[in-house]
C-alpha positions in Angstrom: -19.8 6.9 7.9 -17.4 9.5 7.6 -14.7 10.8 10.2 -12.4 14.0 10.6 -9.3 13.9 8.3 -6.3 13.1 10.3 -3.3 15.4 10.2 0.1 14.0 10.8 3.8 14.5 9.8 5.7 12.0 8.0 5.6 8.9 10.1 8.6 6.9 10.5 9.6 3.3 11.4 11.7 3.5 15.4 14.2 1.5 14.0 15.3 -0.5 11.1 16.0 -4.1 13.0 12.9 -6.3 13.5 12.7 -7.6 16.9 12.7 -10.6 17.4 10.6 -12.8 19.8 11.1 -16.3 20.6 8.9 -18.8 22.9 9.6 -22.2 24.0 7.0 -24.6 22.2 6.8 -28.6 22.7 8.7 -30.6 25.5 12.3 -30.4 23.6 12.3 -26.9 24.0 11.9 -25.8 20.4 11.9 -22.2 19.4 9.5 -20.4 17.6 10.9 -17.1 15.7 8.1 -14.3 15.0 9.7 -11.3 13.5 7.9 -8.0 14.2 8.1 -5.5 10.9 8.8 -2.0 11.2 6.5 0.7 10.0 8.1 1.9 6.4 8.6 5.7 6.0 5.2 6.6 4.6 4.5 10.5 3.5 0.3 11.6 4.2 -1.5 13.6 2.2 -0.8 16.8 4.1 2.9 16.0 3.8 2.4 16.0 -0.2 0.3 18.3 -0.5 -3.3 17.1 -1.3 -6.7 18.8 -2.2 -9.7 17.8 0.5 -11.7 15.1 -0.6 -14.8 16.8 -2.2 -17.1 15.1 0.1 -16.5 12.7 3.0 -14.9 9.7 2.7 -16.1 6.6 4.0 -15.0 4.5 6.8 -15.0 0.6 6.8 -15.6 -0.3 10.4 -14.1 -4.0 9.5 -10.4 -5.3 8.6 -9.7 -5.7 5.2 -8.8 -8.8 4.0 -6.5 -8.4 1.0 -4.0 -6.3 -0.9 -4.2 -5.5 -4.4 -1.9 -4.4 -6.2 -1.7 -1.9 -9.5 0.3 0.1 -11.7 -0.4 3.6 -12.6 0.3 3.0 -16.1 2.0 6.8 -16.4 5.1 6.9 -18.4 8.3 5.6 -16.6 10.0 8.6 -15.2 14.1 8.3 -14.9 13.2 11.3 -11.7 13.3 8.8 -8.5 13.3 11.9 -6.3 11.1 12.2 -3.0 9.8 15.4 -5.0 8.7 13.4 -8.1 7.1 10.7 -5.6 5.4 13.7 -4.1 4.5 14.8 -7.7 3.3 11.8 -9.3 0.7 11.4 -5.8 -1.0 15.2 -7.0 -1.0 13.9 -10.7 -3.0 10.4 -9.4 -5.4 12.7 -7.2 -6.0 15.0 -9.9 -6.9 12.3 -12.5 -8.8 10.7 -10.4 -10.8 14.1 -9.0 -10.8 16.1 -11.9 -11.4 13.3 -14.8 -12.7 10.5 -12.9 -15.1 12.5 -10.9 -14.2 10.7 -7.9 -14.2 12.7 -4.4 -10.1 11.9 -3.6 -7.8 9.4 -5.0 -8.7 5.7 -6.0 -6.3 4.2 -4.0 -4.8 3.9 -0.6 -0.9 4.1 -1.0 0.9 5.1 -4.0 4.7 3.4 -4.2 7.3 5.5 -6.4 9.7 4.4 -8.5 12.3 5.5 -6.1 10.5 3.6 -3.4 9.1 6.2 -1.7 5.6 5.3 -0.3 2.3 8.0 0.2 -1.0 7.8 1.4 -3.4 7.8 -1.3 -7.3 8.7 0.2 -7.5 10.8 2.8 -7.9 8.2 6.1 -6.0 5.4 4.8 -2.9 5.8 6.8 -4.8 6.3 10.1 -6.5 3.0 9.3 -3.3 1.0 8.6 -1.5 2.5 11.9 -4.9 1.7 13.9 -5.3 -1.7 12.0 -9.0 -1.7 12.8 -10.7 -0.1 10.3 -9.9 1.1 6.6 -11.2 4.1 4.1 -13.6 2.8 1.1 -11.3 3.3 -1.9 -12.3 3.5 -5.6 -9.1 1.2 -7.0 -10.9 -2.0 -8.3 -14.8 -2.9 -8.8 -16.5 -5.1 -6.3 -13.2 -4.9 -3.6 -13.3 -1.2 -2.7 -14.4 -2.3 0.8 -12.3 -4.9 1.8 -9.0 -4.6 0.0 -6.1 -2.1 0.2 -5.0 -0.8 -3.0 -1.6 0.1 -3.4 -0.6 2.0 -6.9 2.9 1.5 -8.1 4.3 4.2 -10.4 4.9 3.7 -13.6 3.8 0.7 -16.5 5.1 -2.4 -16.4 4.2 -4.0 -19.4 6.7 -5.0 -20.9 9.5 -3.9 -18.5 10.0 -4.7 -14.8 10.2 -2.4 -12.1 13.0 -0.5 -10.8 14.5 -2.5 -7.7 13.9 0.4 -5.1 10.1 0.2 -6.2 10.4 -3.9 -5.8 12.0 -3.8 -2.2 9.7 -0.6 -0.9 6.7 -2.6 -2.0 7.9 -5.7 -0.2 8.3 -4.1 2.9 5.2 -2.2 3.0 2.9 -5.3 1.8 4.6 -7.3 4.7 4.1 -4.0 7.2 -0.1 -4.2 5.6 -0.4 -7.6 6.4 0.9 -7.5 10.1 -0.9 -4.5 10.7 -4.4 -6.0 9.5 -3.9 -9.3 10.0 -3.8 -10.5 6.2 -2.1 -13.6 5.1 0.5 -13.0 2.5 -1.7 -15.5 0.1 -3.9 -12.9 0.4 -2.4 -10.5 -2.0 -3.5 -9.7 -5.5 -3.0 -8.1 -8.5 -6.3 -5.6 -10.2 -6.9 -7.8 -13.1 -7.7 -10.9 -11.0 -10.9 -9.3 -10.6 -11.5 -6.7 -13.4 -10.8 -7.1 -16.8 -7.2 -5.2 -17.4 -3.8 -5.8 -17.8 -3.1 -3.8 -14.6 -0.9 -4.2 -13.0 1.7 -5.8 -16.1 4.7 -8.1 -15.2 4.0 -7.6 -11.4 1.0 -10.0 -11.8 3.3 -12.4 -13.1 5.4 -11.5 -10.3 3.1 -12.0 -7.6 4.4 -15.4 -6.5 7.3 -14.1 -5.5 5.7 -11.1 -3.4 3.6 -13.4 -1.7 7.0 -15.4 -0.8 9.1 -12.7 0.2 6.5 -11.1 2.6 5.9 -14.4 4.1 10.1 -14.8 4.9 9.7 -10.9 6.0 6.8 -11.9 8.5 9.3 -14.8 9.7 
């Protein structure tokens, strides 16, 4: 199935505070926090400046029920601009188009080493914000239709990621999983299921993720 392209601006969280909403549980009066995450700043592909897909993408008419997570594996760039962010998402697409021969980029969302956050396929960010449906990606054998793929800039091997990458990534795996109803146990790393050492020392790292979205979810 495929569907019209959305076009949108850079789409923006309201505010930066979590509301907060409490409800009285058991006879004692206990109190039950839930704490409602707001939408990160996250750039589409018209904000970037893609290419069109070079046919239709496909449309998921089901939630997805994981994240995974990668690492480009381009060379660590000192630039942690919004420009190089913007950059680095045309240098994905075009690998991906021009030498993968796939019809847009792999994944859904790229994360920069600044922290700044794109949409990757054409689609996906109209899926997250709906939180009903998702766009088939092309990130990881056998889970392009039921996970979101989120590419992290940069390889991370033998070094760890810049902090502004770490925190963004938090933040937006906490914002995927409220949107589509995914349990933060629920996320994953690309060589869980293919044979690669994507995506480095965030594998290793993916404990902690799962912890720190789960404390962000309250």
């Amino acid at each position: 199935m495929s569907v019209p392209l959305p076009r949108r601006a850079v789409l923006r969280g309201a505010v930066l505070l979590g509301a907060t909403t409490l409800t009285q549980a058991g006879a004692g009066g206990a109190r039950a926090a839930a704490t409602r995450v707001d939408q990160p700043t996250i750039a589409n592909c018209a904000t970037w400046g893609a290419r069109p897909p070079s046919s239709p993408v496909s449309v998921v008419q089901n939630r997805p029920n994981k994240i995974i997570i990668h690492h480009t594996a381009f060379p660590n760039t000192s630039d942690y601009s919004l420009a190089q962010a913007y950059r680095n998402s045309r240098d994905i697409q075009n690998l991906h188009m021009d030498s993968n021969g796939w019809l847009d980029s792999g994944q859904h969302f790229t994360n920069s080493r600044g922290g700044y956050l794109t949409e990757g396929r054409h689609g996906s960010l109209y899926g997250l914000l709906h939180g009903q449906s998702m766009v088939q990606g092309a990130h990881c054998v056998g889970q392009n239709s039921q996970a979101i793929g989120i590419e992290n800039d940069g390889i991370y091997l033998d070094v760890q990621p810049p902090q502004a990458l770490w925190d963004s990534l938090v933040w937006f795996c906490a914002f995927t999983c409220q949107q589509y109803g995914i349990a933060p146990t629920e996320i994953y790393g690309h060589r869980d299921f293919n044979s690669t050492q994507c995506p480095g020392l965030l594998h290793d790292r993916l404990p902690e993720l799962r912890r720190t979205v789960a404390a962000r979810l309250g």
